[in-house]
Backbone as CSV, one residue per row, in Angstrom:
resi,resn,N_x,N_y,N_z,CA_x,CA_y,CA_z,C_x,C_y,C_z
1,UNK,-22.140,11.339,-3.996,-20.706,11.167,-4.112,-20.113,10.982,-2.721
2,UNK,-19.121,9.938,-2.558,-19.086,9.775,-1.293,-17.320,10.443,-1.454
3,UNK,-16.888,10.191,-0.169,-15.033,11.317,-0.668,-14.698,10.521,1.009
4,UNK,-13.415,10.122,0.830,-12.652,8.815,1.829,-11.646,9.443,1.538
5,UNK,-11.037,9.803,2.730,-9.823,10.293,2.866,-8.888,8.949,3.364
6,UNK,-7.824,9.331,2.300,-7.034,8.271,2.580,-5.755,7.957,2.839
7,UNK,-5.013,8.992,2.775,-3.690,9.409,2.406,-3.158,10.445,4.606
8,UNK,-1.775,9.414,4.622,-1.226,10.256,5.215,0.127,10.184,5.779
9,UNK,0.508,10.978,5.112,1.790,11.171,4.021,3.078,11.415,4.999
10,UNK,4.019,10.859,5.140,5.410,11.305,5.894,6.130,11.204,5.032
11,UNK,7.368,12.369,5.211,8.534,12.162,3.966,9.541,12.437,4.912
12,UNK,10.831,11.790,4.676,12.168,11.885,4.998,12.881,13.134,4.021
13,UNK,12.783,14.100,4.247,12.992,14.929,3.048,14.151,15.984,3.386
14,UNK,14.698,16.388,2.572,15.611,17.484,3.207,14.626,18.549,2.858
15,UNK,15.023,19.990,3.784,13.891,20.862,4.070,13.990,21.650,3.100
16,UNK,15.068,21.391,1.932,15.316,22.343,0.368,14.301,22.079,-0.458
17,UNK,14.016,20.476,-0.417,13.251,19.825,-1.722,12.435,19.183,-1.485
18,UNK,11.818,18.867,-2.552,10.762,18.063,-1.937,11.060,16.837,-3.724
19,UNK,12.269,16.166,-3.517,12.864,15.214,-4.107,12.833,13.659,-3.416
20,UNK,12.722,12.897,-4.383,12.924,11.390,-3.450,14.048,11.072,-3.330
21,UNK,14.573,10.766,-2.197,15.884,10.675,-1.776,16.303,9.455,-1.200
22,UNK,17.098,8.693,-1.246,17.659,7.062,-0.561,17.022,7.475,0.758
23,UNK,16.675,6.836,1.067,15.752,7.123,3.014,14.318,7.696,2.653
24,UNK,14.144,8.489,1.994,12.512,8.783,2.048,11.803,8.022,2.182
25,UNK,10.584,8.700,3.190,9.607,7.580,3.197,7.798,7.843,2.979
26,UNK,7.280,7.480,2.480,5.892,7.375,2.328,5.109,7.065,2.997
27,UNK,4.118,7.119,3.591,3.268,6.552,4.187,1.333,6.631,3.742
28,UNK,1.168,5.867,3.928,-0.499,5.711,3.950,-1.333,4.982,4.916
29,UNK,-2.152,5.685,5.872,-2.785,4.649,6.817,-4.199,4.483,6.324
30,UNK,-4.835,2.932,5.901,-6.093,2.864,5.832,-6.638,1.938,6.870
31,UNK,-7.989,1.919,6.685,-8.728,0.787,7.201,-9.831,-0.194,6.277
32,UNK,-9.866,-1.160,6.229,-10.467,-1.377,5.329,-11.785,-2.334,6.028
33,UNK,-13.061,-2.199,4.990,-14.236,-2.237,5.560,-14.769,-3.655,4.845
34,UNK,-15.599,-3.982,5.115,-16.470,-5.390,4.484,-16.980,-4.647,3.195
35,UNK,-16.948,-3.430,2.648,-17.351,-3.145,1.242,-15.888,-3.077,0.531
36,UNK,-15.052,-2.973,1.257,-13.572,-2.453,0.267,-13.468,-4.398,-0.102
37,UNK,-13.924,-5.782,0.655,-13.075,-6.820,0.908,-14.260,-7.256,-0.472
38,UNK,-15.764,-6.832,-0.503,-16.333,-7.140,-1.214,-16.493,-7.030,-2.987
39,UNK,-16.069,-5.658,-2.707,-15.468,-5.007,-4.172,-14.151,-5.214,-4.493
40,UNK,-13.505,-5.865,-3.815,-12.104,-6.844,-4.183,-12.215,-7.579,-4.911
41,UNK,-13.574,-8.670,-4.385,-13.889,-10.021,-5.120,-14.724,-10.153,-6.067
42,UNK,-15.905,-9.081,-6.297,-16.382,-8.612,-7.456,-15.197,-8.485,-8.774
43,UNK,-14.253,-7.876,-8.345,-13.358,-7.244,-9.429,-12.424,-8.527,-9.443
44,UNK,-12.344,-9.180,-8.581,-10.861,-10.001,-8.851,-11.280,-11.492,-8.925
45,UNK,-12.880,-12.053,-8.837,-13.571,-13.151,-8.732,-12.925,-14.255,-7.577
46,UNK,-12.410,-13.452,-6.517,-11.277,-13.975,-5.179,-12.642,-14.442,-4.549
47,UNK,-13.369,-15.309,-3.952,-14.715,-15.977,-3.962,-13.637,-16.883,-2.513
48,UNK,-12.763,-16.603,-1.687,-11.838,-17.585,-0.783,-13.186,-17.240,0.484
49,UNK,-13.769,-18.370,0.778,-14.612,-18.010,2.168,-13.848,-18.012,3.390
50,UNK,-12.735,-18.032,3.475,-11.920,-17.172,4.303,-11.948,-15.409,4.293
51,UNK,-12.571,-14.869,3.452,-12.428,-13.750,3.621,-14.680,-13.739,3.655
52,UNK,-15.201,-14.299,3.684,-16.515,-14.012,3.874,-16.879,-14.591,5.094
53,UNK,-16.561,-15.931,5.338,-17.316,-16.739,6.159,-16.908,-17.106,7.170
54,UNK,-17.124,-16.211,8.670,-16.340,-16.045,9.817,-15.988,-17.578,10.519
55,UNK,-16.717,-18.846,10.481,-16.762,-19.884,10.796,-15.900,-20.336,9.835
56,UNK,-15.745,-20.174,8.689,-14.775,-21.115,7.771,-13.289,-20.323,8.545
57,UNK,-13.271,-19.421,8.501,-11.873,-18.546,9.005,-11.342,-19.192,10.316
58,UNK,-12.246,-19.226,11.587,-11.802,-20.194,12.790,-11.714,-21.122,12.641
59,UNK,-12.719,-21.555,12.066,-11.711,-23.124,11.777,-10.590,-23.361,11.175
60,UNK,-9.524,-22.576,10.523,-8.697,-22.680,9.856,-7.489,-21.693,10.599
61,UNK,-8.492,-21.269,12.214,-7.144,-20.933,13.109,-7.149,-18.832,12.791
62,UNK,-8.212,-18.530,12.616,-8.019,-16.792,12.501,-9.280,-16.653,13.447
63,UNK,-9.164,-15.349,13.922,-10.185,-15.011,14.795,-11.500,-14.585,14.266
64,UNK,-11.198,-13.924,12.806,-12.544,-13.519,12.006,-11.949,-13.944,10.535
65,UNK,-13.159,-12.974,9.670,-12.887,-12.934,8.117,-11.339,-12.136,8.147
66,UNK,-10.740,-12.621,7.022,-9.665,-11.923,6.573,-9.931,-10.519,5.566
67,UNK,-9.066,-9.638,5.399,-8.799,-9.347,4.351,-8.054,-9.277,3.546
68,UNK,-8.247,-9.541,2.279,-7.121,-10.348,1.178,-6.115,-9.896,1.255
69,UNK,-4.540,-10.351,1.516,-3.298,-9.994,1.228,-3.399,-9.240,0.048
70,UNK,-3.510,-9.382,-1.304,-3.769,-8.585,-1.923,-4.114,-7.405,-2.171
71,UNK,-5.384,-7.166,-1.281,-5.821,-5.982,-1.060,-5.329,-4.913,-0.583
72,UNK,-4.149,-6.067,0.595,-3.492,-4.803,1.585,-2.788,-4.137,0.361
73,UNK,-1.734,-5.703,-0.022,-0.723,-4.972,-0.727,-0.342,-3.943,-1.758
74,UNK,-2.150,-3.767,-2.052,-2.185,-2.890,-3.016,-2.113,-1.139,-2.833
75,UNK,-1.922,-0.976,-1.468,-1.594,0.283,-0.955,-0.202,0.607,-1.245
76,UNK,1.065,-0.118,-1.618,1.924,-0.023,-2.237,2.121,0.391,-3.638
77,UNK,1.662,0.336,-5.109,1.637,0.953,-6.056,0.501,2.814,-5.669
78,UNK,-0.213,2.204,-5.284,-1.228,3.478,-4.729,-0.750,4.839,-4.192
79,UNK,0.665,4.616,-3.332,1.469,5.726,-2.457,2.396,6.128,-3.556
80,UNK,3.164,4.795,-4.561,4.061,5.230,-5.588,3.126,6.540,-6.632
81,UNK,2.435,5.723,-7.089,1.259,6.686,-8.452,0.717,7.691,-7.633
82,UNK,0.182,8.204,-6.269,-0.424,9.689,-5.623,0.871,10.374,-5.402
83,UNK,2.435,9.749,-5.426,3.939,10.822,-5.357,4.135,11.153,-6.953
84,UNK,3.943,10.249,-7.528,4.857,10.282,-8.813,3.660,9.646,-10.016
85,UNK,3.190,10.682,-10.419,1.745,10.269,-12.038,2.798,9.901,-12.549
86,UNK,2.545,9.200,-13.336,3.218,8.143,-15.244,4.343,7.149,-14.247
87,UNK,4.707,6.896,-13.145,5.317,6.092,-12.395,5.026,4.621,-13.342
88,UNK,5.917,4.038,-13.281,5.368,2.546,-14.039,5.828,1.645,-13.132
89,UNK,5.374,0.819,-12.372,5.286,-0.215,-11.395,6.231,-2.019,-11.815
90,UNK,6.961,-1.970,-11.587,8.168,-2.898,-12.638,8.136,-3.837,-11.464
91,UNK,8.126,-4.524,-9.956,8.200,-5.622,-9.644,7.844,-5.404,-8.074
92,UNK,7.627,-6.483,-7.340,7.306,-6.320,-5.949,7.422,-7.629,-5.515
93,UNK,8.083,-7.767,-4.673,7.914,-8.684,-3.101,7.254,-8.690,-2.346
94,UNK,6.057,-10.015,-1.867,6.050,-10.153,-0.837,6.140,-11.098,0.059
95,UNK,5.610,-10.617,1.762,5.921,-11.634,2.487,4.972,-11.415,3.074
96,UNK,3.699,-12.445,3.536,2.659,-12.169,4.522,2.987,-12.593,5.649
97,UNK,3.028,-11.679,6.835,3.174,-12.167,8.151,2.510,-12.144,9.076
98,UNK,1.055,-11.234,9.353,0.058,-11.547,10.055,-1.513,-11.097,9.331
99,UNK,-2.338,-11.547,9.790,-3.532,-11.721,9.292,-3.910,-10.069,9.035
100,UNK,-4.682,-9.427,8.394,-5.461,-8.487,8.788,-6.781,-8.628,8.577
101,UNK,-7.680,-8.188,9.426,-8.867,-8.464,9.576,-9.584,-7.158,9.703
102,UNK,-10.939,-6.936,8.930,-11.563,-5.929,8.316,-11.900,-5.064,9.848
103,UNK,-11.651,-3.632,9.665,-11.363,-2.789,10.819,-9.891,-2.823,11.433
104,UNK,-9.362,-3.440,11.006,-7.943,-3.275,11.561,-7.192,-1.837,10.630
105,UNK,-6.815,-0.676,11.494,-5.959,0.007,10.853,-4.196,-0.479,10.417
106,UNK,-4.111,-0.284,9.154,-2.959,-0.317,8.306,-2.391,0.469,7.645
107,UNK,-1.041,0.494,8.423,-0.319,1.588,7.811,0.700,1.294,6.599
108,UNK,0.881,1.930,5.242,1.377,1.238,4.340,2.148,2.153,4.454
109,UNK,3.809,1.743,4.076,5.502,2.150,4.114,5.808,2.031,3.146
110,UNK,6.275,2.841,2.491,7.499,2.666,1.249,8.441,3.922,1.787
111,UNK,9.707,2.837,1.472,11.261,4.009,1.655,12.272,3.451,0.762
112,UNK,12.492,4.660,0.340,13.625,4.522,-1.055,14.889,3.680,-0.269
113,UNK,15.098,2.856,-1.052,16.260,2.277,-0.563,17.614,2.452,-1.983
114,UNK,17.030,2.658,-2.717,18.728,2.735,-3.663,17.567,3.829,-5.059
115,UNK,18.336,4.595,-5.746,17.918,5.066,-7.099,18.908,5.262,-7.981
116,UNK,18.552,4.764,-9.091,19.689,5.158,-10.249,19.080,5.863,-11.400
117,UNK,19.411,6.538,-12.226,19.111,6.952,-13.873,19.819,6.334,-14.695
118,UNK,18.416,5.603,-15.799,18.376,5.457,-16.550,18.475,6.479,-17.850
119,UNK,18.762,6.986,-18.884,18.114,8.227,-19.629,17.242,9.475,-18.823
120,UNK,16.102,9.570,-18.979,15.769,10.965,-18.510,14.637,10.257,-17.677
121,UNK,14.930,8.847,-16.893,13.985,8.061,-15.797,14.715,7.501,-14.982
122,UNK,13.936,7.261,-13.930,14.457,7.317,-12.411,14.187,5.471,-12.061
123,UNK,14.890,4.557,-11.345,14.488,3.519,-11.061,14.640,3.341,-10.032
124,UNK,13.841,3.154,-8.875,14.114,3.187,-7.307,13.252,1.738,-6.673
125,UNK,14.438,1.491,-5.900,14.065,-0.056,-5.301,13.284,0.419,-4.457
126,UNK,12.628,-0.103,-3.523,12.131,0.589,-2.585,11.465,-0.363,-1.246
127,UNK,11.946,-0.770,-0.326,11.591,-1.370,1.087,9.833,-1.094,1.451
128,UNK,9.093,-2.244,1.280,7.720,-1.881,1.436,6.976,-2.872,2.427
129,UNK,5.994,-2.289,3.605,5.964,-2.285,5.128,4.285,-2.506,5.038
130,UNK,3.782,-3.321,5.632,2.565,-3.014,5.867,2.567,-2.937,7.653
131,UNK,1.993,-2.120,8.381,1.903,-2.547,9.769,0.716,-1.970,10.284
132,UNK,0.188,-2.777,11.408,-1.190,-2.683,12.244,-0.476,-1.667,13.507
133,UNK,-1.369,-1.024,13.918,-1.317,0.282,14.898,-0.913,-0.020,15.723
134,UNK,-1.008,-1.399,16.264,-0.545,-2.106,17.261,1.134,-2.488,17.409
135,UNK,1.450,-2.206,15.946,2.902,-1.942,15.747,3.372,-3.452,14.964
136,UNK,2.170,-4.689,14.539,2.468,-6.100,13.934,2.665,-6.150,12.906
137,UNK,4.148,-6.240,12.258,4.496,-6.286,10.469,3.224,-7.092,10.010
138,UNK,2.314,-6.658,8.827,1.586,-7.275,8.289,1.949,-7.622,6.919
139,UNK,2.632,-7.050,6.109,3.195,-7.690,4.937,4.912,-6.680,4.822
140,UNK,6.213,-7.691,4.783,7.445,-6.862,4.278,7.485,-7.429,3.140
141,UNK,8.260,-6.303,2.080,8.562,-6.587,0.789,9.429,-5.960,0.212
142,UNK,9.330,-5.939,-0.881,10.705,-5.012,-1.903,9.676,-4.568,-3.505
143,UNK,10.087,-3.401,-3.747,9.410,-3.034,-5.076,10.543,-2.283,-5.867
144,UNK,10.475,-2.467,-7.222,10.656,-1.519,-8.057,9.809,-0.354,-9.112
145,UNK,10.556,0.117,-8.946,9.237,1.326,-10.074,10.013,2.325,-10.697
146,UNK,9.428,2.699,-11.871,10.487,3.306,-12.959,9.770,4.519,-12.785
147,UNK,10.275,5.795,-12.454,9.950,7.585,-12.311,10.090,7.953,-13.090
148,UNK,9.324,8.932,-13.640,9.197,10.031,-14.193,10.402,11.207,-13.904
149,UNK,10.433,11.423,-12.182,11.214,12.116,-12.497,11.373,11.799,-10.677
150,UNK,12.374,12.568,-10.009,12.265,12.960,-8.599,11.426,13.413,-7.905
151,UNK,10.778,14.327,-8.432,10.080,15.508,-8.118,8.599,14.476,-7.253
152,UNK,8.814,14.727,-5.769,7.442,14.545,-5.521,6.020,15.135,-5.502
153,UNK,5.391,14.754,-5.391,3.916,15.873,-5.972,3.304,15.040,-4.220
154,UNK,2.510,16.468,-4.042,1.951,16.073,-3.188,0.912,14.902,-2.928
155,UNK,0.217,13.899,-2.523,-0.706,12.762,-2.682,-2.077,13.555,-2.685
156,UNK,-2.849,13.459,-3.648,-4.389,13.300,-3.662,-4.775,13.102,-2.250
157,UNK,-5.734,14.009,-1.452,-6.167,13.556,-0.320,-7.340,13.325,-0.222
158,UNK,-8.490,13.262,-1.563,-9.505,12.364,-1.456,-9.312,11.677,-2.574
159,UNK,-10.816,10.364,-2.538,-10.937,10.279,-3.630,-12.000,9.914,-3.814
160,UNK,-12.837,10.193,-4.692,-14.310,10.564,-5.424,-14.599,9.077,-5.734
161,UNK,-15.894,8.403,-5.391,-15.981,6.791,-5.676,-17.816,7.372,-5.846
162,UNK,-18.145,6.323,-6.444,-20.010,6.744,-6.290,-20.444,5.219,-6.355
């Protein structure tokens, strides 16, 4: 059993609650490896030799293999569902703005930007950030997602893969 820590977590929080609040913010920093880019394309049949074949990639103007926009962006539902279980994931924006390339650390952002109630559920827009350590926006966007409730739960800090 292997265990990848993955999670690391900042909140804008007032020091009463531990509620999502307009300004809160999330965070997750990963890195991702030539097995995370491989088990992408297994699962998603993404077969782009831009993300395998370091010569197809320079020639097309990148310094190495990529890893899939996709992939990044998927650290965005990931930070929503480890705050908030039964969260339902209703829309997302994006915008790719620089490459990331496998070993590059990425830090994934979400911050509440507006919430309203619906009935006894929460709907929060939410401003979503990808950035390299180096400080280079790698993907901005916008999401929505329908809550359960306010209440944040702390994030899972492993997770069990075999």
């Amino acid at each position: 059993m292997l265990i990848k820590r993955l999670f690391s977590s900042s909140h804008a929080l007032s020091s009463s609650s531990n509620l999502l609040k307009i300004g809160s913010v999330l965070k997750q920093a990963r890195t991702f490896t030539d097995d995370d880019v491989l088990g992408y394309s297994k699962l998603t049949h993404d077969a782009n030799p831009l993300h395998f074949d370091a010569e197809c990639a320079k020639n097309a103007g990148f310094s190495d293999c990529l890893v899939p926009g996709m992939l990044v962006a998927s650290l965005f539902p990931r930070i929503i569902a480890a705050h908030f279980p039964g969260a339902i994931y209703v829309s997302q924006t994006l915008h790719f703005k620089l490459p990331v390339y496998i070993g590059d650390e990425i830090i994934a952002e979400v911050q509440a930007v507006s919430i309203r109630q619906i009935k006894n559920k929460y709907i929060a827009k939410l401003s979503t950030k990808c950035i390299k350590c180096d400080g280079g926006l790698v993907i901005d966007g916008e999401a929505t997602a329908m809550l359960p409730s306010l209440a944040m739960e702390p994030p899972n800090l492993a997770v069990t893969s075999t």
